[in-house]
C-alpha positions as CSV (number, residue, x, y, z in Angstrom):
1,X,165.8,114.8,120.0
2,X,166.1,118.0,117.4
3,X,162.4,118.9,118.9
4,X,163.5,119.0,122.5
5,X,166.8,120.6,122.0
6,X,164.8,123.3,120.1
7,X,162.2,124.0,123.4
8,X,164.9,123.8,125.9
9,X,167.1,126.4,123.6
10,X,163.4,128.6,123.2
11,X,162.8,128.0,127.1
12,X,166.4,129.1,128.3
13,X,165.6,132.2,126.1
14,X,162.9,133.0,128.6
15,X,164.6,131.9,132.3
16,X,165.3,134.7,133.9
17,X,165.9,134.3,137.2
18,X,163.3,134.8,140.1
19,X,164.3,136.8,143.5
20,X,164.2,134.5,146.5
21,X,161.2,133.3,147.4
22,X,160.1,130.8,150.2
23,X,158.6,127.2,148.4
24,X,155.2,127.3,149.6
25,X,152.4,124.6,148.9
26,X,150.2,125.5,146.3
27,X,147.7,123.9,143.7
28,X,149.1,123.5,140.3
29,X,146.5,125.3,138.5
30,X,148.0,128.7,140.9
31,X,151.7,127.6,140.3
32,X,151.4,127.8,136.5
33,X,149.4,131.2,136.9
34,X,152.6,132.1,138.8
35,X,155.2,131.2,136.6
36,X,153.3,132.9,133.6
37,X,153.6,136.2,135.7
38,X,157.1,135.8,136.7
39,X,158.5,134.3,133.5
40,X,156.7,136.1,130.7
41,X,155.4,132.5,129.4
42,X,151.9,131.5,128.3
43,X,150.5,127.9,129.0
44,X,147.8,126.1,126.8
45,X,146.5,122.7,128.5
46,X,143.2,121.2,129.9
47,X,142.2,120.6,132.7
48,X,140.3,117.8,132.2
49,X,143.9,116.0,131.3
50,X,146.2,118.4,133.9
51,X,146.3,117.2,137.0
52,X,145.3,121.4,138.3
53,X,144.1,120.4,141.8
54,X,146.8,118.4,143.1
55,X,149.3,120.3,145.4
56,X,152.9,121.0,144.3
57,X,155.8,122.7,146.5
58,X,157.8,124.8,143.5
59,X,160.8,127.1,144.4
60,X,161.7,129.5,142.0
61,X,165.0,130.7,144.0
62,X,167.7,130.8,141.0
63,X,166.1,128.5,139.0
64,X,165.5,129.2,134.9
65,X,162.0,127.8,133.5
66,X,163.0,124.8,132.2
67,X,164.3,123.7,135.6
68,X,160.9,124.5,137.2
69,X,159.1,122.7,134.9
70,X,161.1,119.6,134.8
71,X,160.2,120.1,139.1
72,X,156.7,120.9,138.4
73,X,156.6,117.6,136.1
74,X,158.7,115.4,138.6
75,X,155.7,115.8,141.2
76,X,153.0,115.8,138.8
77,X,153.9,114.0,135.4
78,X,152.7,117.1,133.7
79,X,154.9,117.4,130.3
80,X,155.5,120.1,127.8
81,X,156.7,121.0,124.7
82,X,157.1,124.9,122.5
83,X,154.0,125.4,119.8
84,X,154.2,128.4,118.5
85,X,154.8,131.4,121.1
86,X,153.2,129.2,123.7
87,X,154.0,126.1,125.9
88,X,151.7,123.6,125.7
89,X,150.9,120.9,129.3
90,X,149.8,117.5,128.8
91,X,149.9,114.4,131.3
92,X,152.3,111.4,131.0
93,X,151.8,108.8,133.8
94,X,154.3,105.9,133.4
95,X,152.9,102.8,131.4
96,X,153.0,99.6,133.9
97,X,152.3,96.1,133.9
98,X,150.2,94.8,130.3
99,X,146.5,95.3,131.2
100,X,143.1,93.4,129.4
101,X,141.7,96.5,127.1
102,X,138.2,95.9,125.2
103,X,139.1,96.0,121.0
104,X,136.1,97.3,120.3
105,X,136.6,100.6,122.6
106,X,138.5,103.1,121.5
107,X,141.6,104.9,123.6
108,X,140.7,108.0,124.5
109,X,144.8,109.2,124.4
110,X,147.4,107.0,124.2
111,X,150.4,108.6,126.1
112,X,153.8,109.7,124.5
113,X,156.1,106.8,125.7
114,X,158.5,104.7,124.2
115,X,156.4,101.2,124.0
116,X,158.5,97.8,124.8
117,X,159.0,95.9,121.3
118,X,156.6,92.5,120.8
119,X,155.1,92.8,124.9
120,X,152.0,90.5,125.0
121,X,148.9,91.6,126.0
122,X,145.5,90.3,126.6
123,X,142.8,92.1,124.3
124,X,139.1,91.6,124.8
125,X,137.5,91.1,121.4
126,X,133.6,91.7,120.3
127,X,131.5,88.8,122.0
128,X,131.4,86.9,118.9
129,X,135.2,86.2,118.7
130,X,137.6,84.6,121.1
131,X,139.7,86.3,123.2
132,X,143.2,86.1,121.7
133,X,146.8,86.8,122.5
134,X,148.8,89.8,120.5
135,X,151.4,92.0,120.6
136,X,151.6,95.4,121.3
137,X,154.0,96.5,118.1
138,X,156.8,99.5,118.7
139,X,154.8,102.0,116.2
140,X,155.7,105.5,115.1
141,X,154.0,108.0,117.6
142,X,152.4,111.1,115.8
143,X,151.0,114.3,117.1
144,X,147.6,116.1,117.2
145,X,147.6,119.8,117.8
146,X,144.5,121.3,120.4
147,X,144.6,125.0,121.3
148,X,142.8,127.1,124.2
149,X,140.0,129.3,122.7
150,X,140.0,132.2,125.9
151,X,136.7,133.5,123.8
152,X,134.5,130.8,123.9
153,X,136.3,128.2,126.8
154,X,136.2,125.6,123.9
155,X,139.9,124.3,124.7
156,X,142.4,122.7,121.9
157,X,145.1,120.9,123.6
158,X,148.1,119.4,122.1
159,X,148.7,115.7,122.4
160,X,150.6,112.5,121.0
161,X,149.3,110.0,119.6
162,X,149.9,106.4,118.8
163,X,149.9,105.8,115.1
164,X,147.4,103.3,116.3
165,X,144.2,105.8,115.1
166,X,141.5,103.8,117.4
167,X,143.3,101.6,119.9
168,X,144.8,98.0,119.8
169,X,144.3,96.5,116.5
170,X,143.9,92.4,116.8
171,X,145.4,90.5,114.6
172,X,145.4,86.6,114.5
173,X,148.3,84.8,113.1
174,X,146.0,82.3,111.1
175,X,143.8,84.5,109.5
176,X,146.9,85.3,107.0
177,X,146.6,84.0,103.3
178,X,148.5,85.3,100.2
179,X,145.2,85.8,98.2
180,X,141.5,85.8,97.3
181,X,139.3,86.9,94.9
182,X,135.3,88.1,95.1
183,X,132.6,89.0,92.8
184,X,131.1,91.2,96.0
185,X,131.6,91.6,99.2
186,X,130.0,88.6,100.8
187,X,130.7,86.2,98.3
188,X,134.7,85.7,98.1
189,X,135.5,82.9,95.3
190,X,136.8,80.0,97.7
191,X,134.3,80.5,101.0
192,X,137.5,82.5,102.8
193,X,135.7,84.5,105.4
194,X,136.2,88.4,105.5
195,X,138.7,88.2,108.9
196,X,141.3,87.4,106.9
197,X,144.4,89.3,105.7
198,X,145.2,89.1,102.4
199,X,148.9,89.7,100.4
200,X,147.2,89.8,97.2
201,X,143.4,90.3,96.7
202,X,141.6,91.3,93.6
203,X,138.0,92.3,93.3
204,X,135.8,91.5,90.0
205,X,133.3,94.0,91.6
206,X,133.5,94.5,95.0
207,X,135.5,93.0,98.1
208,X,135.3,92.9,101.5
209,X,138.7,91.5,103.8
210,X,140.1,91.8,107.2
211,X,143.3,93.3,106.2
212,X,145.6,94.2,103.6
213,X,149.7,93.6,103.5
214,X,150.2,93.7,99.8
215,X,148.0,95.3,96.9
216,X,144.7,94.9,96.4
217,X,142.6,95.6,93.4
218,X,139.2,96.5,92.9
219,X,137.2,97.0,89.5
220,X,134.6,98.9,91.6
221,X,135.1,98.9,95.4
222,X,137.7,97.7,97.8
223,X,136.8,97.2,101.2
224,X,138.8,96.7,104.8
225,X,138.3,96.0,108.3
226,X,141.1,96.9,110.4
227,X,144.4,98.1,108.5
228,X,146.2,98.4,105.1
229,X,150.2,97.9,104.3
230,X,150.3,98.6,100.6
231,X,148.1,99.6,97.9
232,X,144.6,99.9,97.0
233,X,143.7,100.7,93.5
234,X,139.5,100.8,92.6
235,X,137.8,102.3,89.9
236,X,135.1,103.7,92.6
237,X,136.2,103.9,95.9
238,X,138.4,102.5,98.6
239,X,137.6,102.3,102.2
240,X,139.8,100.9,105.2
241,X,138.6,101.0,109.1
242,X,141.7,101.0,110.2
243,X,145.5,103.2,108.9
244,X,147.1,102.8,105.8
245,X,150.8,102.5,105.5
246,X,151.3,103.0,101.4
247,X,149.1,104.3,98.7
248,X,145.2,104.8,97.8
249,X,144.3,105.5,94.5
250,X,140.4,105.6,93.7
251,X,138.1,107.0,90.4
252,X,135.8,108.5,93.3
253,X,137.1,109.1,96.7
254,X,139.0,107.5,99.5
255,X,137.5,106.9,103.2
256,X,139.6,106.0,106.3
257,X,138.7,105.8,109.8
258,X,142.7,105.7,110.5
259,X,145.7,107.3,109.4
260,X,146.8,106.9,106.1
261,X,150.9,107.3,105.8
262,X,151.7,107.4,102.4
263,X,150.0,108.9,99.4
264,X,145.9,109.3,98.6
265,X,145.2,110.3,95.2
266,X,141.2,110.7,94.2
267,X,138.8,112.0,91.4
268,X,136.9,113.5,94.0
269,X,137.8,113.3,97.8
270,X,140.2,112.1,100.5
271,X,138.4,111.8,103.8
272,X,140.5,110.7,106.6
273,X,141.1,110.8,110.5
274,X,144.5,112.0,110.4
275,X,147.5,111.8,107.5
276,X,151.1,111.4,107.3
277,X,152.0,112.4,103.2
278,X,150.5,113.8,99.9
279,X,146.8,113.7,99.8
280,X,145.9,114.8,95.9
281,X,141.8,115.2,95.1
282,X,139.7,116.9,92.1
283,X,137.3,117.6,94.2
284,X,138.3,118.4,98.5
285,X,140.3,116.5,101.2
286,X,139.3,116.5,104.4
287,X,140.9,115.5,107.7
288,X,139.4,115.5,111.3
289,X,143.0,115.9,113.0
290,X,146.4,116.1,112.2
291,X,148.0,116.3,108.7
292,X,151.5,116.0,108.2
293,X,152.3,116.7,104.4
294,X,150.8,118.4,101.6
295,X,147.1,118.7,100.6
296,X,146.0,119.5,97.1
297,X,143.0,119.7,95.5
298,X,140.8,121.0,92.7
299,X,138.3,122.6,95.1
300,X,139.2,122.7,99.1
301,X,141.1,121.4,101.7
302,X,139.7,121.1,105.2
303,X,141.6,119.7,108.2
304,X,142.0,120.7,112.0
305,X,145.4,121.5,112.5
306,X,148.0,120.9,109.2
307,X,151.5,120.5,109.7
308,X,152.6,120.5,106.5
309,X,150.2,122.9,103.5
310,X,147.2,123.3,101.8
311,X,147.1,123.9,97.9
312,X,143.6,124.6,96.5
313,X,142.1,126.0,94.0
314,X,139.5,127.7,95.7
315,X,139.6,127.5,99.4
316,X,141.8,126.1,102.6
317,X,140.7,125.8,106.0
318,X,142.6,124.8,108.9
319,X,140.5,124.8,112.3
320,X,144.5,125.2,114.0
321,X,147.7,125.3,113.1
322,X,149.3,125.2,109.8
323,X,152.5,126.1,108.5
324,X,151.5,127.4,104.2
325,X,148.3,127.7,102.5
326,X,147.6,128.7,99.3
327,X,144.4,128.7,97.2
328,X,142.5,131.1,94.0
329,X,140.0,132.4,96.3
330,X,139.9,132.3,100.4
331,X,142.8,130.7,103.1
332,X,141.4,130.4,106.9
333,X,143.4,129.1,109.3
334,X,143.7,129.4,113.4
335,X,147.3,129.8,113.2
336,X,149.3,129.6,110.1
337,X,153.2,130.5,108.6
338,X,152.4,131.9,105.4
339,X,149.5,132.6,103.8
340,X,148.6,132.9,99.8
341,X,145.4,134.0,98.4
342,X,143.8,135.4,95.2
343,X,141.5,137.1,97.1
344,X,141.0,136.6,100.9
345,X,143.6,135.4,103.7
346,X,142.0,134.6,107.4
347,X,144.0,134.2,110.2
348,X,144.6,134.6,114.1
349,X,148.1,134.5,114.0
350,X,150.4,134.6,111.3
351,X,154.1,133.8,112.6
352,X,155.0,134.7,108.9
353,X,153.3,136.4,106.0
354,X,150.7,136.9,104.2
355,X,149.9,138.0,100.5
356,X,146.4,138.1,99.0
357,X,143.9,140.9,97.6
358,X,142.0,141.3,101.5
359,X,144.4,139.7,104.9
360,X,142.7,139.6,108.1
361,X,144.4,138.6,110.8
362,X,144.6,139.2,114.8
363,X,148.8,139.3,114.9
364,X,151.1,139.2,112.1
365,X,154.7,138.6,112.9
366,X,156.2,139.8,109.7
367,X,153.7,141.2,107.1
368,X,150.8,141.1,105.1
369,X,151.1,142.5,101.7
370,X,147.6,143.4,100.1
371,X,145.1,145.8,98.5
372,X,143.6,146.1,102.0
373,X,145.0,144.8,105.2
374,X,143.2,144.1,108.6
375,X,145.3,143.6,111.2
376,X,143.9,143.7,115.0
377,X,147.2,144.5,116.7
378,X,149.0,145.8,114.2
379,X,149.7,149.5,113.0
380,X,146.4,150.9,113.0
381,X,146.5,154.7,112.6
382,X,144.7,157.8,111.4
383,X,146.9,160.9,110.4
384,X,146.6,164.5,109.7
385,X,149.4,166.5,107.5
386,X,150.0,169.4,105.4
387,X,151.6,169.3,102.2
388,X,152.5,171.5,99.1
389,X,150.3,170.2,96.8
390,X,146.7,169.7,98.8
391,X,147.7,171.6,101.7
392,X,145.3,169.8,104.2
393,X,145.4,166.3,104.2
394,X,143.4,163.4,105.8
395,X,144.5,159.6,106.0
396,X,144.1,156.1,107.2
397,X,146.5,153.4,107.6
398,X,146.2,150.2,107.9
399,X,148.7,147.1,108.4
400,X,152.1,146.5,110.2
401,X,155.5,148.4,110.6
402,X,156.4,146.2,107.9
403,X,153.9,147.2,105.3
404,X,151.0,149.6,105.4
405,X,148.0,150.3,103.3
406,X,147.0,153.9,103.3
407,X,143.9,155.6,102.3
408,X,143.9,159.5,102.0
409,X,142.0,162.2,101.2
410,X,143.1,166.0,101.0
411,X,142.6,169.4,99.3
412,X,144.4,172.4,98.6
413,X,141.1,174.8,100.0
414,X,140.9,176.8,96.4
415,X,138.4,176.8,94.3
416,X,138.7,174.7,90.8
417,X,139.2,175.7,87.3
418,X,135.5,176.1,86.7
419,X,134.8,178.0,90.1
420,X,132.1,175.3,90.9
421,X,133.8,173.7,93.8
422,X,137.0,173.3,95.4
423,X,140.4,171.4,94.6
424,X,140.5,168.1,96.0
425,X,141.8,164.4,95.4
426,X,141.7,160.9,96.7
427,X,144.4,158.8,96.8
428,X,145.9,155.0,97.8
429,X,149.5,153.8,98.3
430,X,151.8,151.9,100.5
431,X,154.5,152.7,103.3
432,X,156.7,150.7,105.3
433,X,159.3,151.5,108.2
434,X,163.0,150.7,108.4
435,X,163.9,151.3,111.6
436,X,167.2,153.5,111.7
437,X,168.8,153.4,115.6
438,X,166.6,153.0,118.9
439,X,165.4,156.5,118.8
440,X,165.2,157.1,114.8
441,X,163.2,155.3,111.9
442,X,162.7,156.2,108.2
443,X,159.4,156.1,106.8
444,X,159.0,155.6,102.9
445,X,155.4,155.9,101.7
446,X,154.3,155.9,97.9
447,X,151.1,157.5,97.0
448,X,148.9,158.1,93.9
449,X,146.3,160.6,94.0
450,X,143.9,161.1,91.2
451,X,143.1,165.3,91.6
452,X,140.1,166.7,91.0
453,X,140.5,170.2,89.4
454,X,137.6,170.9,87.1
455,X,134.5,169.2,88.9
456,X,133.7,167.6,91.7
457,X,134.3,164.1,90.3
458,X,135.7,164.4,86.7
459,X,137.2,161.3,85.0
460,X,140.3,163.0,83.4
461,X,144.1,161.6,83.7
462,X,144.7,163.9,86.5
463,X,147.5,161.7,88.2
464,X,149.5,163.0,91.1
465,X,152.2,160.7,92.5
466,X,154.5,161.1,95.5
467,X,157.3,159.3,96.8
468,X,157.6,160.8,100.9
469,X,160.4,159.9,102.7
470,X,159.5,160.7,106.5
471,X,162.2,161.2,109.5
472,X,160.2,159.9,113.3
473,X,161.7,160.9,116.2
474,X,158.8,160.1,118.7
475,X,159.3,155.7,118.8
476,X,156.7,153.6,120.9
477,X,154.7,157.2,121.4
478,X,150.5,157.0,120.8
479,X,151.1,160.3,119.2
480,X,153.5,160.3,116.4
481,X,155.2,163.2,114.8
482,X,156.9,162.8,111.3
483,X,158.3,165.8,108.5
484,X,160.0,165.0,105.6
485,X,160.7,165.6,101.7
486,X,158.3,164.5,98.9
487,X,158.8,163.8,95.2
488,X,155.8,165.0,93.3
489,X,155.3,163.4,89.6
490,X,151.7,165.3,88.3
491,X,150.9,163.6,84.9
492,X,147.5,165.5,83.1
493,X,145.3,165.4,80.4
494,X,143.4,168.5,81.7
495,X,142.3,171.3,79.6
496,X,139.8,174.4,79.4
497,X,138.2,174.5,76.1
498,X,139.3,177.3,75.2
499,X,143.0,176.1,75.3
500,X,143.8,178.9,77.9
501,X,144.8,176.0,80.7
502,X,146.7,172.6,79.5
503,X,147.6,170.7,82.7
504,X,147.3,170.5,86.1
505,X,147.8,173.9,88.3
506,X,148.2,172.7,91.4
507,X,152.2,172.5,91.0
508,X,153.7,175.2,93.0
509,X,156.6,175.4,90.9
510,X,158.4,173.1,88.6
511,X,161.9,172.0,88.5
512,X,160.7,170.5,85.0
513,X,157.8,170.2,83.0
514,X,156.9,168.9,79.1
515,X,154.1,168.4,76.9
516,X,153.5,165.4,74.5
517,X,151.3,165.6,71.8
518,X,149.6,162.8,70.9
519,X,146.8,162.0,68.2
520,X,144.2,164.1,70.3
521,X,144.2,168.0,70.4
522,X,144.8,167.5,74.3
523,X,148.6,167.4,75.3
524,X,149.9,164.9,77.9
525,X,151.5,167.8,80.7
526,X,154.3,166.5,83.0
527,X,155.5,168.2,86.0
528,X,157.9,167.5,88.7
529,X,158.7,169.3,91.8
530,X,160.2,168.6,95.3
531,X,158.1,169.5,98.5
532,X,157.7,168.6,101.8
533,X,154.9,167.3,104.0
534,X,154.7,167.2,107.9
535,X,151.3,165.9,110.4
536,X,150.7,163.5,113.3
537,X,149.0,160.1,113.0
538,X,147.6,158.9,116.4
């Protein structure tokens, strides 16, 4: 209920109203491409799920989104829900009369509807079983996120799940029984055969059972069938064929061809179809779909779409959506909240921020704070200025509004204190903007430049640092215009030898200036000034 009161409150955001227009009939795939024009919205679906071809009658005349879609999905059973800055389709035909399914296919998709509690239904088994009568329980319903790729036509789509991972899992009432106990997997103590589902089970080596609704332990490996309510404990390794409502806790790693809801802790790895909970590993965790929780391990995390985060110690990879990552080395994801990386963040959309040494990413919708920051559509821009200190002035800058690397190099066209070459200097800093009325932003930028005044490249404490407070007056313009004071700090070590120059001379004037003399014969000069600096970054 909280989910679709947050799309339709998100939807009404976007309903402007169409002019009158006559309801003409038209194929779905075209009404949706209208409705994108006319509503600003962008749809995700497939159309190997989405009915596209059938024919629809839509009128738009003073009607917000969310009432044509509700129209759209009366006449089609085409639903939708918000992900992300998107609106995602999927198809929902209404679930009729109980029909015979074959156990040992799997559903495809199993449609988002509230399921009637304890309905019987006929279930084809494998050939060497009976057919038998079971239920089809009321289980939670969980969600798998698929996104369109418009590169590549490889299509993502979001859709529900049953927390069923496969399809109908059969269960006969008589293959119950409180316990059992095996050497290995085909030789249980007692003849029981593998089918049946055990409360208690305990495994001198190895076991093999049906099911689990208890706790099972194994001094090597525990092994089920079809699904797991409980806990599995093995010195080795645990694997289930079916989901696992509880815990997993394994020397080695865990394996399930389900959905494990609970907690999964491993030396070495957690591999699973989809997860609802804490997945902890030495080693990596892996899962093909959805995860809902946390993931943490020693090494990686790898999953499809994670909505929850990743914790790692070296690396994070989400192939769609997830809401935080964080690792030592590298975080990649398709979409992702907020990212946090000791060296290299990787995204296509960040709705939040990220923070790491290197951030790529297409979009960021708040900022990325870093050494060096590639953003596609972000704020991108090379500028040219004059200032008092190196009067011509060359720079790059790279990030968002928000925060900005730059990269500059400049020179004051004289030649140096050894008449060898002229005075120049390369610097790095920061800037942000703060956006001041609709037609008037301040721009703060801090720089540090290390000047070069004797040689060409000369490692001496030659530090000059600004602070540049900039006044725009030219918003949402390719070319921008920007003037404004600067505080110049010039901290140097720099000498002649024959003690004739002590400091930097690049200081038009000084409004103070000291010396500190240390244990060398070379004094530590200090100078401060006010200036200005004006240019044009396009």
């Amino acid at each position: 209920m909280k989910r679709g009161c947050i799309i339709v409150a998100w939807l009404l955001s976007l309903g402007s109203i169409l002019e009158a227009q006559p309801a003409d009939q038209q194929t779905v795939e075209s009404a949706l491409s209208d409705i994108e024009d006319h509503y600003q919205v962008r749809f995700s679906y497939s159309k190997d799920i989405v009915p596209h071809d059938d024919l629809v009658v839509l009128g738009y005349e003073k009607k917000s989104l969310v009432e044509v879609l509700e129209d759209l999905g009366s006449q089609t059973g085409i639903v939708y829900r918000q992900r992300g800055t998107r609106v995602v389709l999927n198809y929902n035909p209404a679930l009729k009369n109980p029909k015979v399914l074959a156990a040992s296919k799997s559903i495809p998709m199993v449609q988002t509807v509230e399921r009637i509690e304890q309905t019987p239904v006929l279930v084809l088994v494998d050939s060497h079983d009976d057919m038998v009568e079971t239920t089809r329980e009321k289980r939670e319903v969980q969600s798998g996120v698929v996104t369109i790729n418009d590169r590549n036509t490889k299509q993502e789509i979001e859709f529900e799940r049953n927390y069923e991972a496969k399809g109908l899992r059969v269960e006969k009432q008589e293959e119950r029984q409180w316990a059992q106990v095996s050497v290995l997997p085909l030789q249980p103590l007692g003849g029981r055969k593998s089918q049946k589902i055990n409360h208690f089970s305990f495994n001198l080596l190895a076991g093999y059972t049906g099911g689990l609704e208890g706790i099972e332990i194994g001094a090597f490996a525990n092994g089920i069938k079809r699904d797991v309510k409980g806990m599995q404990l093995a010195g080795f390794v645990n694997y289930v064929g079916g989901n696992v409502e509880g815990g997993q806790v394994a020397g080695f790693g865990n394996f399930n061809k389900g959905i494990i809801r609970g907690i999964q802790v491993a030396g070495m790895t957690n591999i699973n179809e989809q997860a609802d909970g804490v997945l902890i590993a030495g080693g990596f965790n892996l899962n093909r779909r959805i995860s809902r929780g946390y993931q943490l391990a020693g090494f990686f995390n790898a999953g499809r779409n994670i909505a929850g985060g990743q914790v790692a110690g070296f690396l994070n990879v989400s192939m769609g959506n997830a809401y935080f990552q964080a690792s030592g080395f590298c975080n990649v994801a398709e979409n992702i909240d907020v990212q946090l990386s000791g060296l290299v963040n990787v995204a296509k959309e960040v709705r939040g921020f990220q923070i790491g040494l290197i951030n790529v990413a297409d979009t960021v919708g708040e900022f990325s704070f870093g050494l060096l920051n590639l953003i596609k559509r972000g704020y991108n821009k090379i500028e040219f200025s004059v200032g008092d200190a190196l009067y011509g002035n060359v720079a790059v800058k790279l990030g968002t509004r928000k925060f900005y690397n730059i990269f500059q190099v400049g020179t004051n066209f004289q030649r140096n204190l050894l008449r060898n070459g002229y005075t120049w200097g390369y610097g790095y800093g920061f800037g942000f903007f703060q956006k001041i009325s609709r037609e008037f932003k301040l721009n703060p930028e801090v720089l540090v430049s290390n000047v070069q005044e004797k040689k060409v490249i000369k490692p001496d404490l030659n530090l000059l640092s600004q602070l540049k407070l900039f006044f725009h007056f030219t918003e949402g313009s390719r070319v921008e215009v920007f003037a404004g004071p600067t505080a110049n700090f010039m901290i140097s070590k720099l000498s002649l030898n024959d003690g004739s120059i002590s400091g930097s001379q690049i200081a038009p004037y000084t409004l103070f200036e000291n010396n500190y003399f240390g244990t060398s014969n070379n004094p530590i000069s200090t100078k401060f000034w006010i200036g200005f600096n004006a240019g044009v970054r396009i």
